[in-house]
N, C-alpha and C positions, 0 to 999 in steps of 0.2 A: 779390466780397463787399463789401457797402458798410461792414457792421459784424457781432460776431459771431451776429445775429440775423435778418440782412436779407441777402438774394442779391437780386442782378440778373441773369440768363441770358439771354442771346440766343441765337438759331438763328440761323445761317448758314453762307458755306461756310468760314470759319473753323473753325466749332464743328464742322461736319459732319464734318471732316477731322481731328480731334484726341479726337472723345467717346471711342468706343472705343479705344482706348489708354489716355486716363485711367481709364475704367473698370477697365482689366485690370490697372493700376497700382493702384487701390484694391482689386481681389480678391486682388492681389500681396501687398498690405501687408495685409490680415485674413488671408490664410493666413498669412504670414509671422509676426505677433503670435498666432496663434492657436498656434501651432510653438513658441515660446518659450513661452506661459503653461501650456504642456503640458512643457517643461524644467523651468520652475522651483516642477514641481508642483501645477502648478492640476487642480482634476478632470475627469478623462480623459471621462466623463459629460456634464459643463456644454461642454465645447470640443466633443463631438464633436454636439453637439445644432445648436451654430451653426454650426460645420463643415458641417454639410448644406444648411444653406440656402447660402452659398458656391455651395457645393459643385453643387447643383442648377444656381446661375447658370451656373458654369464648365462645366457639363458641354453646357447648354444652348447656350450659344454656340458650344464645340466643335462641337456637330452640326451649327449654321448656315454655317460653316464661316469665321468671325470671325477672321481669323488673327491680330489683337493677344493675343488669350487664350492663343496661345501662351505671352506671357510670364511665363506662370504653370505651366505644366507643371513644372517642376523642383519646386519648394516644394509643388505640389497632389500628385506622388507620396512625397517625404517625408514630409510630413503625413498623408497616406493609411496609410505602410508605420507612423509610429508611431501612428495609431489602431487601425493592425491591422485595415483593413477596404479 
């Protein structure tokens, strides 16, 4: 990030070796936050709408068979069992 407005991103075998993980560290942390704004009362409604789009990702990847997206299983069936779906 040069500033909070500007990215610079390269590809290589750096990035090739690190993207997914980061990714699944970012679906980590939106399920994660989305869990909590569902604790402390936000509508069950408005979370489970963006919940799916997540949710789509994560599932997508599972099928590809991405194994960093494991590190979301735990938090993705929580969030699951309190949307009740």
């Amino acid at each position: 990030m040069l500033d909070d407005q500007v990215f610079y991103v390269t590809a290589g075998i750096a990035s090739a070796t690190t993207f997914r993980h980061n990714l699944a560290k970012r679906i980590l942390e939106a399920f994660s936050n989305l869990h909590w704004m569902l604790q402390i009362g936000a509508p069950k409604q408005a979370i489970e709408r963006e919940f799916r789009i997540y949710e789509t990702l994560y599932v997508e990847l599972t099928k590809l068979g991405v194994k960093e997206i494991g590190l979301c299983d735990a938090v993705y069936r929580q969030l699951t069992a309190k949307l009740g779906s």
